[in-house]
C-alpha positions in Angstrom: 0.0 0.0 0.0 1.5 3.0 -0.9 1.1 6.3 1.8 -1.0 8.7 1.7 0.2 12.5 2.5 -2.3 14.5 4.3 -2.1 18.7 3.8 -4.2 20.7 6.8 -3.7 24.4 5.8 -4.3 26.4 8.7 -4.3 29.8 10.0 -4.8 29.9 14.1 -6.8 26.8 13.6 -8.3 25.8 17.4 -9.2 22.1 15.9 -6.2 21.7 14.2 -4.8 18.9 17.3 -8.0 16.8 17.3 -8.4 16.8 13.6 -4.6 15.4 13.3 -4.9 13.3 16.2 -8.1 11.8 14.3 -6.1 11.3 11.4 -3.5 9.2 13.3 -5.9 6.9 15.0 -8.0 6.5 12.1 -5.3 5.4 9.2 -4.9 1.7 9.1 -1.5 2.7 6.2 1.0 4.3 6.0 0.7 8.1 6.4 2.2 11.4 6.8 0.4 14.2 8.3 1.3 17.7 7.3 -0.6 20.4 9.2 0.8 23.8 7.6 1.0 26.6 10.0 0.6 29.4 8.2 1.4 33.0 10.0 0.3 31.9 13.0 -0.2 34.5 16.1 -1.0 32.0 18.8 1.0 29.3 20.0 1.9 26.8 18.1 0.2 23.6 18.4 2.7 20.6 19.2 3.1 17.0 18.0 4.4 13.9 19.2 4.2 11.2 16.1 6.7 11.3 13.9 4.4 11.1 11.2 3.4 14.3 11.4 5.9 17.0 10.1 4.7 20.7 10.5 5.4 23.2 7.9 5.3 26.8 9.4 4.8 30.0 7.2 6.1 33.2 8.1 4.5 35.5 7.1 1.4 33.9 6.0 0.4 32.8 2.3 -3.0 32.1 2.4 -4.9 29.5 1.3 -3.5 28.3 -1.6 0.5 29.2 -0.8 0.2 26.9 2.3 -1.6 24.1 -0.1 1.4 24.4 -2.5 4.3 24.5 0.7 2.6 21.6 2.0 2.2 19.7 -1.0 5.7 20.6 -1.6 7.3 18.9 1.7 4.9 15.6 0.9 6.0 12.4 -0.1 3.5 10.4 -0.4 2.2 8.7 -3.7 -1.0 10.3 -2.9 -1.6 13.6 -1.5 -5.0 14.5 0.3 -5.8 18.7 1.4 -8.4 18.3 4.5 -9.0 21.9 6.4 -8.0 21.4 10.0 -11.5 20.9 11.9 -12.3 17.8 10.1 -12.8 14.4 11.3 -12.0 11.1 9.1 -14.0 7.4 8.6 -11.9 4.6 9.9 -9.3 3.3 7.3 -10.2 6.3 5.1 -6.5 6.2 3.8 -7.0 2.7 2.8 -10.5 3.1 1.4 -9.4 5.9 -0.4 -6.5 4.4 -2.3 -9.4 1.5 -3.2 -11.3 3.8 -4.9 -8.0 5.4 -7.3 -7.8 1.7 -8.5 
């Protein structure tokens, strides 16, 4: 199964944690998560996992700047954009790469 790379733009996003934390619990491959902090003015949220790896902007690009820098750090044969207060069906990395075939 190839992995999946998973983009979270966010600007000061207060779901950001849960919404990765989901995505770790939930993926039954293998993943990279890849929350992009972009010109954040509160403090930054922190992770454990080594699968995630956070991309900060400074200053901020907006929308689709932080799309393209976090598309940019994936490595993943597939690459998913999810906004950061989003939660995720069990296996949804799995059931997604299903459906490309």
């Amino acid at each position: 199964m190839a992995r999946v790379s998973i983009v979270l733009p966010s600007r000061n996003e207060r779901f950001l944690p849960r919404t990765v934390q989901d995505l770790l619990d939930k993926a039954k491959g293998d993943i990279e998560v890849i929350p992009v902090l972009d010109g954040y003015d509160q403090p930054e949220p922190t992770f454990s996992d080594s699968r995630v790896k956070p991309v900060r902007l400074e200053p901020g690009r907006g929308m689709r700047g932080a799309i393209g820098a976090g598309i940019a750090e994936s490595t993943g044969e597939f690459v998913m954009k999810l906004d950061g207060h989003c939660m995720v069906d069990e296996g949804f990395d799995v059931k997604l790469q299903d459906d490309m075939e």
